[in-house]
C-alpha positions in Angstrom: 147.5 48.5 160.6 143.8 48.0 161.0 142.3 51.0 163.7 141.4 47.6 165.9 145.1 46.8 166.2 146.2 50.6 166.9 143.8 50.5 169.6 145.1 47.5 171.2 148.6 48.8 170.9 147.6 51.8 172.9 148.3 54.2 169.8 145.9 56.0 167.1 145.1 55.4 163.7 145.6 58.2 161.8 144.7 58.0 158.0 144.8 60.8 155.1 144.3 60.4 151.4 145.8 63.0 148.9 142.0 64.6 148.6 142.0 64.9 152.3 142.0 68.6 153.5 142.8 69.9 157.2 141.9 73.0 158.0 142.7 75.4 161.1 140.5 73.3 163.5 143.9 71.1 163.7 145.5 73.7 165.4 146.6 73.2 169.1 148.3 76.7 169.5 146.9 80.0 168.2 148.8 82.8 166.9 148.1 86.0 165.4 149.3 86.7 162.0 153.4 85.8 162.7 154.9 87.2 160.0 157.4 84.4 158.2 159.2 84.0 155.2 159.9 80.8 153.4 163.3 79.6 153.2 166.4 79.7 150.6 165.4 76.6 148.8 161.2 77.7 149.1 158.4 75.4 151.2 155.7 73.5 149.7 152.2 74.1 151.3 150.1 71.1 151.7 146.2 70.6 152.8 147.2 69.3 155.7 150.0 68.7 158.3 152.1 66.2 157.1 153.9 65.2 153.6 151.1 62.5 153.4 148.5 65.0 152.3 148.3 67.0 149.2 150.7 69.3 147.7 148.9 72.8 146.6 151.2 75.7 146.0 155.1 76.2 146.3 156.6 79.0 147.8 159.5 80.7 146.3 162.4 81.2 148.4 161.5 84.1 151.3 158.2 83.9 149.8 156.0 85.2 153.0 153.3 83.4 154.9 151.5 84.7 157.9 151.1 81.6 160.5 147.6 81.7 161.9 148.2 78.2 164.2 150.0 75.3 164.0 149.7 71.7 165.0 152.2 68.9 165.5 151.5 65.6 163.5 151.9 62.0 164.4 155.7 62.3 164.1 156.0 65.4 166.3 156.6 67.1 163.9 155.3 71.1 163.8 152.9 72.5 161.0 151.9 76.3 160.1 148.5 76.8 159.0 147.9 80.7 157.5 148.3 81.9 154.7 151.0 82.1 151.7 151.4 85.3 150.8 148.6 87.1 152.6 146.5 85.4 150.5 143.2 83.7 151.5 144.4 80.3 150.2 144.9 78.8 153.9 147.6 76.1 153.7 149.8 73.8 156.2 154.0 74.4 156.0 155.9 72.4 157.5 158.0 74.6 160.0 161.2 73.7 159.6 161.0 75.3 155.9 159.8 78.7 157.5 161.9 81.3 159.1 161.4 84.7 160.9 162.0 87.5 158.6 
């Protein structure tokens, strides 16, 4: 779908590549620091919210992350931003692969 034809259809193009990093300015809601855990089967974090961007780390099962934000994508579906581990590696999770601890 060309961004000329999205228009006309009343929608949004939205494009990502692999290389293509988003970082917290994606964020609609702010949180602070929600403590989460990653669930029985692990999450993978991604640079962006959505499977279409690129994988960087996994997170063992009720590995922690601490949610910063998170943003819904074109499907509707919801994203954490923060970071894995308390590390400063900021990365998107996809929410349904996070729990509360």
């Amino acid at each position: 779908m060309t961004a000329a034809t999205a228009m006309a259809l009343g929608g949004t193009l939205m494009t990502a590549t692999g290389a293509s990093a988003v970082g917290g300015s994606a964020c609609e809601v702010n949180i602070k620091n929600k403590q989460m855990i990653a669930s029985s089967f692990g999450a993978q974090t991604r640079s962006g919210p959505g499977t279409n961007y690129s994988k960087k780390k996994h997170l063992s099962a009720f590995e922690g992350f601490y949610a910063r934000c998170y943003a819904k994508n074109s499907h509707g579906n919801r994203w954490y931003y923060g970071d894995p581990n308390g590390s400063s590696s900021r990365a998107w999770v996809y929410a349904a692969n996070l729990q509360t601890p």
